[in-house]
Phi, psi and omega in degrees: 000329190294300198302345180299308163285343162293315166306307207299304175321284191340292157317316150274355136313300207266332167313307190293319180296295174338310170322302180290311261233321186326288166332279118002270166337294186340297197291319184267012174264120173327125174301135138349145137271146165284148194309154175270131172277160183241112217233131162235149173217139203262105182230110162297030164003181143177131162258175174205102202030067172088352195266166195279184203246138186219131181251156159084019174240126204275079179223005165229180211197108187281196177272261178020345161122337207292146235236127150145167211251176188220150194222342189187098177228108188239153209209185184192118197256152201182137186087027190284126185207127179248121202211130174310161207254357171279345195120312172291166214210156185241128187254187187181130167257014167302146177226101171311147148241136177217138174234092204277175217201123173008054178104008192218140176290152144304103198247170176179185229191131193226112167251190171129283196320174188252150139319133188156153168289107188258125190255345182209200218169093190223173185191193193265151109271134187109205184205124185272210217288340176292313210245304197319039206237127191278129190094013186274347192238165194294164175298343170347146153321275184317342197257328186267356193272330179264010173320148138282099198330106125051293220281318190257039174121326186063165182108247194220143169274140178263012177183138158214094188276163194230172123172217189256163155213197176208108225222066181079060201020047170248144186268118155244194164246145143298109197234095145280103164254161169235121106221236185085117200295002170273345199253031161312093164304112182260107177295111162227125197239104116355069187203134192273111168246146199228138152221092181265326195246167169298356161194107178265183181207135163213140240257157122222152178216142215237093152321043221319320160257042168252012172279352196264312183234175179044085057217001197223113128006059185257133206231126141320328214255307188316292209255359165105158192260342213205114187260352182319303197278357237203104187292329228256322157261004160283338188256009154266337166290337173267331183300321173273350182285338184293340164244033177297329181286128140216000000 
């Protein structure tokens, strides 16, 4: 009976050492690393043909002659797809809401991507036909502020530039908005992007009075102050809008 219990000791003593020494390994084995976020970031400019963007000063003057000022260009960026000179490409479904500001760049932020050597770079301005849906996006202030009315198509406004003009020197206003899924602005920037590191970066600035021009001519006082209601000036502000970015 003794030696029965002295084994049964034994036994559990070399079990309990096994336990420790188990143990012990455990502790001393390298953690994973955690995955690296892969963060691109983004500085939004504006200008109005090289002069710096100033709201509420009757200082530009599009090509159609007209005379006038900005008060307000709010927006919405969406369809960020980064692509390679093989054809392959890193996408991002993120949807940017942007409001640009008096003298001051815009910043934001794209995660996700893959690493890798890039040759162009495109993206919405606005959203397309999958997101563009009224209520698809959060209740947010900014979000309910751009619905596009029920009545005229529903979804979203994909811009609302404001302002001012002057028409035989009397001041009205303006509202080029946009939307609706025919009139979606589609970006594409020509650019050797590198994403090596966890936070890369790349610079743009948004001519403003290339909403005006190339390929289609747009004069307020002809195509009108106010494109909501009028597909026919919405399609000529998206037709002119793909090289507003550079």
């Amino acid at each position: 009976m003794k030696n029965n219990l002295t084994f049964g000791l034994l036994i559990l003593i070399g079990s309990l050492a096994l336990t420790v020494v188990a143990c012990k390994k455990d502790t001393t084995t390298n953690p994973t690393p955690l995955p690296v976020e892969k963060i691109f970031n983004f500085k939004i400019g504006y200008n109005v043909d090289g002069v710096p963007l100033q709201f509420d000063t009757m200082m530009y003057q599009n090509s159609a002659g007209n005379q006038f000022s900005i008060n307000k260009i709010h927006y919405y960026l969406s369809g960020f797809k980064f692509i390679a000179a093989n054809g392959n490409f890193t996408s991002s479904d993120t949807i940017i809401y942007l409001e640009a500001g008096s003298g001051s760049p815009n910043h934001f932020q794209i995660k996700g991507l893959e690493f890798g050597n890039y040759s162009s770079i495109s993206f919405y301005i606005g959203l397309d036909s999958t997101s563009n849906i009224t209520g698809n996006l959060p209740n947010t202030v900014a979000n309910l502020n751009m619905a596009w009315p029920e009545l005229m198509g529903g979804g979203y406004h994909f811009m609302k530039f404001e302002g001012n003009f002057l028409n035989q020197g009397t001041s009205y206003g303006f509202a080029m908005h946009l939307g609706k899924n025919p009139h979606l602005v589609t970006i594409n920037i020509q650019r050797s992007i590198i994403i090596h590191n966890p936070v890369d970066s790349i610079s743009l600035n948004m001519n403003i009075n290339e909403w005006f021009k190339n390929p289609n001519i747009y004069d307020f006082n002809t195509d009108g102050n106010y494109s909501m209601g009028s597909d026919a000036a919405m399609l000529k502000l998206s037709q002119n809008g793909t090289d507003v970015f550079n």
